[in-house]
C-alpha positions in Angstrom: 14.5 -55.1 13.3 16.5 -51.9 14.8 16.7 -52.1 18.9 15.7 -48.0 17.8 17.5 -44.5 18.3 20.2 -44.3 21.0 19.5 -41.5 23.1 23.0 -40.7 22.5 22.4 -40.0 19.3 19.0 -38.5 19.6 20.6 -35.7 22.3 23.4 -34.7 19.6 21.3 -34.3 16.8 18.8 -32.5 19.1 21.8 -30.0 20.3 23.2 -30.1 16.5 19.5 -28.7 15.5 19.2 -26.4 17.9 22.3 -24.6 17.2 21.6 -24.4 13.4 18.2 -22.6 14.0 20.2 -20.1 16.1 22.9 -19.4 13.5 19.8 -19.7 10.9 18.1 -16.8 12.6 21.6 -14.6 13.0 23.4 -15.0 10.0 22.3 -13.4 7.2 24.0 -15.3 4.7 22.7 -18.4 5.6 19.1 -16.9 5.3 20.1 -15.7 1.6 21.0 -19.3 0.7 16.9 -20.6 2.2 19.6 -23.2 4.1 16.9 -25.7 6.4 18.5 -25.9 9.2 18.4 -29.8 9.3 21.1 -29.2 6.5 23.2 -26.8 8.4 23.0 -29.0 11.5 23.8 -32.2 9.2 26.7 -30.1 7.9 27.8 -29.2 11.3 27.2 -32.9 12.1 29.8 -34.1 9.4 32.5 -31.4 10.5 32.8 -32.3 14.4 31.9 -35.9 13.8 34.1 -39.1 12.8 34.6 -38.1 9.7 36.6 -35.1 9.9 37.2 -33.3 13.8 35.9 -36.7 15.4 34.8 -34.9 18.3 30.9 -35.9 18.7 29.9 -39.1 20.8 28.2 -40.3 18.5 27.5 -44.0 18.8 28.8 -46.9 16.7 25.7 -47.5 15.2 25.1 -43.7 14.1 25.1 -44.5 11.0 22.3 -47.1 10.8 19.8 -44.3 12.2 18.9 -42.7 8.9 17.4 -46.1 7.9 14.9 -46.1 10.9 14.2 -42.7 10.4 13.1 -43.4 6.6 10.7 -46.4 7.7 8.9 -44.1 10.0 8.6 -41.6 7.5 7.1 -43.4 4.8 4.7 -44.8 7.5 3.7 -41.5 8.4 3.1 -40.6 5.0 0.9 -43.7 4.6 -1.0 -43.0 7.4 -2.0 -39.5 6.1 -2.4 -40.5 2.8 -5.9 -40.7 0.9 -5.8 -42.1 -2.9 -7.9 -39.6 -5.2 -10.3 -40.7 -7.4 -8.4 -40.8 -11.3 -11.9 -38.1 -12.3 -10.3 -35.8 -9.7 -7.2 -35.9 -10.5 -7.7 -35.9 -14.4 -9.8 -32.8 -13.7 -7.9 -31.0 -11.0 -3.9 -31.9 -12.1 -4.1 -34.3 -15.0 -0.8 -31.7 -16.9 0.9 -31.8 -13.9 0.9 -35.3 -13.0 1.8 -36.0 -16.5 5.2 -33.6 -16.1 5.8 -35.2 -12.5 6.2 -38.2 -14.0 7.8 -37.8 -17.2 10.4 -35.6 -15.2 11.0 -37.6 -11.9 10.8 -41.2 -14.5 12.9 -39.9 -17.0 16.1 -38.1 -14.3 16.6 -41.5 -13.4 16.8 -42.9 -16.7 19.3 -39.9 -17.5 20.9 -40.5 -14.3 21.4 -44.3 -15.3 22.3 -44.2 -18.6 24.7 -41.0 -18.2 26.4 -43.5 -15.3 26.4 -46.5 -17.2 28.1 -44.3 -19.9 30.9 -43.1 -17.4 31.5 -46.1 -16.2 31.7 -48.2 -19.2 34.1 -45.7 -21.6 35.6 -43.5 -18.9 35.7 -45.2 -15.1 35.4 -48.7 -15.8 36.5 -49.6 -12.4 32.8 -48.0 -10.9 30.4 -49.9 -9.9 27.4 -50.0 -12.8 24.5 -48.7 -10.5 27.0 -45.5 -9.8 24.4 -42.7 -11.9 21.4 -43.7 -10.0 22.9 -42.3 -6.9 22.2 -39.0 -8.5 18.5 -39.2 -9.4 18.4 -40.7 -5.3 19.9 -37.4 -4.3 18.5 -34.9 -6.6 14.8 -36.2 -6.7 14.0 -38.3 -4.0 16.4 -36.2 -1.2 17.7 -37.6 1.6 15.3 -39.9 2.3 15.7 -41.7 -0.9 18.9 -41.6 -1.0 19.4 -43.2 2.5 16.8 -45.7 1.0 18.4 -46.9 -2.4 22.1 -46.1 0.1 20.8 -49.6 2.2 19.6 -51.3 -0.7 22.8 -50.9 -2.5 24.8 -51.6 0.2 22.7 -55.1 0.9 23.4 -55.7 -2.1 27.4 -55.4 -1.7 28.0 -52.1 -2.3 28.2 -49.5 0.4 29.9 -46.5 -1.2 26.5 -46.0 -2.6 25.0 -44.7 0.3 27.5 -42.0 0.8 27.1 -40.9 -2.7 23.4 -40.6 -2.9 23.1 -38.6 0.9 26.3 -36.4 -0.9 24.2 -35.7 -4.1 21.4 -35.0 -1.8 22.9 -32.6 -0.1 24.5 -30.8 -2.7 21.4 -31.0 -4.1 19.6 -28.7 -1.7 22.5 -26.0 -2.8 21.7 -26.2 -6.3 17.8 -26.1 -5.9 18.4 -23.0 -4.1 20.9 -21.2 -6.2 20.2 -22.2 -9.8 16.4 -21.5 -8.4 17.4 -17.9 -8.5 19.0 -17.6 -11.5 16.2 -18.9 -13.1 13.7 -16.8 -11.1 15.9 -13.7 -12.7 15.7 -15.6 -16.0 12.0 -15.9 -15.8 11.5 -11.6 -15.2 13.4 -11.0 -18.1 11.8 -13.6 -20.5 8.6 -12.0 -19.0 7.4 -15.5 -17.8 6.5 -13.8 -14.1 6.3 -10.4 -13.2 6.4 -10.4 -10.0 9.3 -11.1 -7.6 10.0 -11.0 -3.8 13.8 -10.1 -3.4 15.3 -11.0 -0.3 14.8 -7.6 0.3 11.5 -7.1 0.2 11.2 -10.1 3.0 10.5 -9.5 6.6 12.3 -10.5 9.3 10.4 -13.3 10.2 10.5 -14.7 6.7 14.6 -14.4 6.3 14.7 -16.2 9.3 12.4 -19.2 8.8 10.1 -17.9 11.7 6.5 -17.5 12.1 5.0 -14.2 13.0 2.9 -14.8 16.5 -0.1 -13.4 15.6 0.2 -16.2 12.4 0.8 -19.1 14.3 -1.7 -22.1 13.7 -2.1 -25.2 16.0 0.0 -28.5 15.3 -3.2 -30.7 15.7 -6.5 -30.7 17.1 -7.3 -32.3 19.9 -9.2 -35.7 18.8 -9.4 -37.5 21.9 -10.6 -36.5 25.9 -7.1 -35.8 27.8 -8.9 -37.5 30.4 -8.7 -40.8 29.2 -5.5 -40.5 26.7 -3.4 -37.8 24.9 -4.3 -37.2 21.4 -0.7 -37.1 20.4 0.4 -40.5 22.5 -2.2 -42.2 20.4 -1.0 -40.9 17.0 2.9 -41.5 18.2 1.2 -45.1 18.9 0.3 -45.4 15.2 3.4 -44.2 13.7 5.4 -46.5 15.8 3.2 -49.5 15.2 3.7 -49.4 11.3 7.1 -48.4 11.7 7.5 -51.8 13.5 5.4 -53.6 11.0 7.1 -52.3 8.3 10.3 -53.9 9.1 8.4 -57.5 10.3 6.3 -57.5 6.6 9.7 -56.7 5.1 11.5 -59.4 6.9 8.9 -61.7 5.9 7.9 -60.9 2.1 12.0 -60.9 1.6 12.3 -64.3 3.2 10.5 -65.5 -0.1 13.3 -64.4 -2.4 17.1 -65.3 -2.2 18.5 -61.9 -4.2 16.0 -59.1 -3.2 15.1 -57.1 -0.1 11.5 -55.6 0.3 12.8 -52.0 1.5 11.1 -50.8 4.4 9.9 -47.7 3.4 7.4 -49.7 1.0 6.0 -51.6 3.8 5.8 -48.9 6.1 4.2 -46.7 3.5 1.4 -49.8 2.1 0.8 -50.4 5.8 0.2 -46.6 6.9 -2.5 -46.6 3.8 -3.9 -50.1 4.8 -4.3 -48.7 8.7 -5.8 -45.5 7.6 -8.1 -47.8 5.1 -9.5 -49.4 7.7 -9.9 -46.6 9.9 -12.3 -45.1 7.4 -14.1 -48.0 7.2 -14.7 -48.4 11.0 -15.3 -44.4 11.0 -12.0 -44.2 13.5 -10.7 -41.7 11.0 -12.8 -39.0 12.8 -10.7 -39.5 15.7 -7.2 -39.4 13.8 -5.7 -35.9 13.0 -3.7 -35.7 9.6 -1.7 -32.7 10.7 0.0 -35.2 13.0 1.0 -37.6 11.0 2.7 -35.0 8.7 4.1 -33.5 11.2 5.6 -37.0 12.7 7.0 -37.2 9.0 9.1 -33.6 9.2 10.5 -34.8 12.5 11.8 -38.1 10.6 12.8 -36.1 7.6 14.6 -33.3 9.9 16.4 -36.1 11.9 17.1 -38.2 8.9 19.0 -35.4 7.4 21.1 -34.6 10.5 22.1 -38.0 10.9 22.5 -39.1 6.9 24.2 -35.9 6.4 26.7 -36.4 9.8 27.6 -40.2 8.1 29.2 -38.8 4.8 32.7 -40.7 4.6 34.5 -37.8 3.1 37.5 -40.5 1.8 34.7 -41.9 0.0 33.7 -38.4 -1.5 37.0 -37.8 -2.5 38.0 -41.1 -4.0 34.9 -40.7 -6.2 34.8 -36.6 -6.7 35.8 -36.4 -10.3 32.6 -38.2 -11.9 30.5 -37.0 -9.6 31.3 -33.4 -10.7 30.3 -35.0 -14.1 27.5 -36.7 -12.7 26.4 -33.3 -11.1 26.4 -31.3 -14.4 24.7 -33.8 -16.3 22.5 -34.1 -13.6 22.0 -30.6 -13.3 21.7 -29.7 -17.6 18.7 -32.2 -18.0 16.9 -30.9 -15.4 17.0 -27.6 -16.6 16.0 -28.9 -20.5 13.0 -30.8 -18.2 12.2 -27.3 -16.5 12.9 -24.7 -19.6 11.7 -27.0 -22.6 9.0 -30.1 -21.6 7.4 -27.6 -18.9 5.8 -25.3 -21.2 5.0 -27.6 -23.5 3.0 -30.2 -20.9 1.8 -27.5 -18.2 0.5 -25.0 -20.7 -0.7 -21.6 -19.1 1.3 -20.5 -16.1 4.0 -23.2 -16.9 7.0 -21.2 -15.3 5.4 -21.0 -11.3 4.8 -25.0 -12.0 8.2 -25.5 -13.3 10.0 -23.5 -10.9 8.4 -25.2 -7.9 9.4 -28.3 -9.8 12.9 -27.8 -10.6 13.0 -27.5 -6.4 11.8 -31.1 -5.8 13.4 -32.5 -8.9 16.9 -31.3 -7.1 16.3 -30.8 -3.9 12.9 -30.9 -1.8 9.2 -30.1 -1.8 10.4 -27.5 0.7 12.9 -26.0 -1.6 10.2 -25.7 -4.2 8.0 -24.1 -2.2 10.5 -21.8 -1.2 10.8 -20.7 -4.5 7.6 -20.8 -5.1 7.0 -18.2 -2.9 9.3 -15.3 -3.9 7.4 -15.9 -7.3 3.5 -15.9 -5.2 4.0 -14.5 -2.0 0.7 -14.8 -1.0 0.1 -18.5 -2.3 -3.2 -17.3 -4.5 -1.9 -20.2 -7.5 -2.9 -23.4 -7.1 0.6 -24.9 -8.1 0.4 -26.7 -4.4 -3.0 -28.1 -4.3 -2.8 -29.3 -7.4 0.9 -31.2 -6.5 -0.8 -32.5 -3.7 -3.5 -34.1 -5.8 -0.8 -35.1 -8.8 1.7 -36.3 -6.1 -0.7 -39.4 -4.6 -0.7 -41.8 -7.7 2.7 -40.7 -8.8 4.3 -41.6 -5.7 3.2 -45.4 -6.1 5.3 -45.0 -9.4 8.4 -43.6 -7.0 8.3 -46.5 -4.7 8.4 -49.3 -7.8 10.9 -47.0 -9.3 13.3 -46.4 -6.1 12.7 -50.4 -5.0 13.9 -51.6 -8.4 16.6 -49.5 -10.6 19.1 -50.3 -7.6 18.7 -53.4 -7.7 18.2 -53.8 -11.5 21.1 -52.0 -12.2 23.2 -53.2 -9.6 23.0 -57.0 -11.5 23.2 -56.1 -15.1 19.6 -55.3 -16.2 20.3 -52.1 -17.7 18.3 -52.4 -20.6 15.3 -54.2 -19.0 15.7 -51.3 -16.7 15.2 -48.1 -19.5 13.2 -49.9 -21.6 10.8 -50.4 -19.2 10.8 -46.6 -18.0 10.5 -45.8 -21.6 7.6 -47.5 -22.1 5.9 -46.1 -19.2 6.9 -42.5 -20.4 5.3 -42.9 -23.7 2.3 -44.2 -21.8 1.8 -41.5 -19.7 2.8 -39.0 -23.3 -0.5 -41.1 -24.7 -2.5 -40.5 -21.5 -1.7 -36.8 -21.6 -2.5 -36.5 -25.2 -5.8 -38.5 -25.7 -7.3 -38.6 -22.3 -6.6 -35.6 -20.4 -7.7 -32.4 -20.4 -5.2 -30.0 -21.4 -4.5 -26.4 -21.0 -3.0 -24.1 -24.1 0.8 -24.9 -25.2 3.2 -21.9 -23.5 6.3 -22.3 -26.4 
C-alpha cells in the first residue's frame, strides 16, 4: 500500500488548478475549446515540470500519485453506486445500453487489432499490447488509462502508461473539436435543429461558472454537527475502501504468480459491498450520494493534473509516428460507431445519443455532456438519465474488459482476447434484437 499524497504534491497541483480556472475564466479561447481546467493545469503541470522546464518541486514519487487517485475513485463510485433491476433498465435504456456496449467493447477490439496490425507488418520492434493504449485513452480517460498504464507497466512495460495518459489527453481535444464539426454536420443533415453557438452562451457558461442565484448545495447534512461532520464521515468511507482496496488486492493477487488484481476493481466491488450493507442495516439514510460523487471529481480532477504532469515527452516522441496512426484509426471507427451503428441501434433521436457518446467514447462523460448541451440547452431529453441507468451493468463489463486485454495482450493471447469480445458483441446484437424493446430504425 501507498504511504498516500505528499503534501508537496498536493500544494502544486492545488496552485496548478487554481491558476487554470483563472486563465479558464479570462481567455476566451480556452473557453471556445470547453478545455476542463484539470487539463489545462495537467498541461501546465507537464511544461514547468521534469519533463520539459523542470522547474516544479514536485516529489520523486509524483508519478505514483495518479494510481492512488484512481483507487479512490473507483471506491467512490462504488460507494454511490445502486445496481438496477435488468426490467428497469430493459424498459428505461435497453437501445442504449446495447450501443454502450457494442461501442466501448468493440474500440478496444479495433484498438487491438489495428495495434497488433502495426506492430506485426509495420513497427515490429513495439511492444504487442501497444493499440490498447488508445481505447485506455479515448474511452476510459485518464483514469483508465493510468489504470491499464500500472498494469502494463507491472507487467514489464512502462512506456505504456505514458501512452495511454497521452491518448487521453489528446483525447479530450478531439472530443471537443471533432464534437463541433459534427454538431454542424448534424444541422445540415437536419438530424437537430437546434444549436447553442458559443455565441449565444452567457458569461457564466463560457466560463465554466455557476450563476449565484443557481447554485445548489454539495450535500445535505446527514448527521448532527454536534456529534460528527457529515462530510468527515463520508471522507471516512472513501478512505476506508480506498485502503481496502489495495489490502484485497494485495491479497486475491498473492494467489496468482502472473496477474495483479488492479485496485480500482477492489475499491469499486468494495464501495458497492459497503453501500450493500448499509442498505441492509438502513445506514443508507444517513449516507449522502452527492458526496461520494463529488469525492470522485476531486480524484478525477487530481488524477488528471498529476497523470497529465508525468507524460515523458522522450517517450512521446520516440513513439509519435504510430500513434498519429493509432490516433486516426482511433478516431475513423469511432466516427463509423457514432454516424452508422447509432442510428441503426438508438432509433428515434439517435444523433443527441450519439453525440453525447462520441464525447465519452473519446474523451469524458463531461465532454459528452458538454456537447450535449449546445444540442439541449435546457436538458429536457433524457439522453442522461437514461446513461445513468445503461452505464451501471455496463460498467461491470469495463472493469473485466480494462483488468484483462492488458494483460491478455501483453502475453500473446490476442485471439483468445477478440474472440472473446466478439462473442459478447453478438450476444448483446441477440439481446438487442429478441429481447429488448426497441425504438424505430433512424437510417
Amino acid at each position: 500500500m501507498p504511504q498516500g499524497l505528499m503534501l508537496t504534491d498536493l500544494a502544486i497541483a492545488g496552485a496548478l488548478l487554481l491558476i487554470a480556472k483563472v486563465l479558464r475564466v479570462n481567455i476566451p479561447l480556452l473557453q471556445r475549446l470547453y478545455l476542463p481546467s484539470a487539463v489545462l493545469a495537467g498541461l501546465l503541470g507537464l511544461l514547468f515540470g521534469p519533463a520539459i522546464l523542470n522547474v516544479l518541486p514536485w516529489t520523486q514519487t509524483f508519478s505514483h500519485n495518479a494510481s492512488l487517485l484512481t483507487a479512490a475513485l473507483f471506491s467512490a463510485l462504488g460507494l454511490a453506486t445502486d445496481l438496477p433491476s435488468p426490467k428497469i433498465v430493459a424498459q428505461r435504456a435497453g437501445s442504449l445500453w446495447a450501443f454502450n456496449q457494442i461501442a466501448s467493447v468493440s474500440q478496444w477490439l479495433f484498438a487491438a487489432l489495428f495495434g497488433l496490425g502495426l506492430t506485426t507488418w509495420i513497427w515490429p520492434t513495439l511492444n504487442p499490447a501497444f493499440g490498447i493504449t488508445l481505447s485506455s485513452g479515448f474511452m476510459g480517460g485518464h483514469g483508465s488509462a493510468a489504470v491499464v498504464g500500472n498494469i502494463l507497466g507491472d507487467l514489464g512495460w512502462e512506456d505504456g502508461f505514458t501512452l495511454g495518459l497521452t491518448f487521453a489527453t489528446v483525447g479530450i481535444f478531439l472530443s471537443i473539436s471533432i464534437g463541433m464539426l459534427l454538431l454542424q454536420l448534424g444541422v445540415k443533415m437536419g438530424w437537430i435543429h437546434t444549436f447553442t453557438a458559443f455565441s449565444n452562451m452567457d458569461s457564466y457558461q463560457r466560463k465554466g461558472l455557476i450563476k449565484p442565484d443557481h447554485q445548489k448545495a454539495v450535500m445535505k447534512d446527514t448527521m448532527s454537527s454536534l456529534s460528527v461532520d457529515s462530510f468527515a464521515i463520508h471522507a471516512a468511507l472513501v478512505v476506508l475502501v480506498t485502503a481496502c482496496s489495495y489490502l484485497s488486492s494485495d491479497y486475491l493477487s498473492s494467489f496468482f504468480d502472473s496477474v495483479q488484481i488492479p485496485t480500482f476493481v477492489t475499491g469499486f466491488l468494495a464501495g458497492m459491498l459497503l453501500r450493500l450493507i448499509a442498505k441492509r442495516t438502513h445506514a443508507n439514510q444517513y449516507l449522502c450520494d452527492s458526496a461520494f460523487n463529488h469525492a470522485a471529481g476531486i480524484s478525477t480532477d487530481y488524477l488528471i493534473i498529476f497523470g497529465i504532469s508525468a507524460i515523458k515527452i522522450t517517450v512521446v516522441a520516440h513513439y509519435l509516428l504510430p500513434m498519429t496512426v493509432m490516433a486516426a484509426g482511433g478516431v475513423a471507427f469511432t466516427l463509423w460507431l457514432i454516424l452508422w451503428v447509432a442510428p441503426r441501434i438508438l432509433g428515434e433521436g439517435w444523433f443527441e445519443k450519439g453525440l453525447f457518446s462520441w464525447g465519452w467514447l473519446t474523451g469524458t462523460v463531461a465532454m459528452g455532456i458538454a456537447l450535449l448541451r449546445i444540442v439541449d440547452p435546457e436538458m429536457k431529453g433524457t439522453t442522461l438519465d437514461d446513461y445513468a441507468i445503461a452505464y451501471v451493468p455496463g460498467s461491470i463489463t469495463d472493469i473485466f474488459i480494462i483488468s484483462l486485454m492488458p494483460i491478455a495482450m501483453y502475453n500473446g493471447y490476442h485471439w483468445e482476447a477478440l474472440g472473446i469480445g466478439l462473442a459478447y458483441i453478438l450476444a448483446v446484437l441477440c439481446v438487442w434484437r429478441f429481447m429488448l424493446p426497441r425504438a424505430a430504425c433512424a437510417h
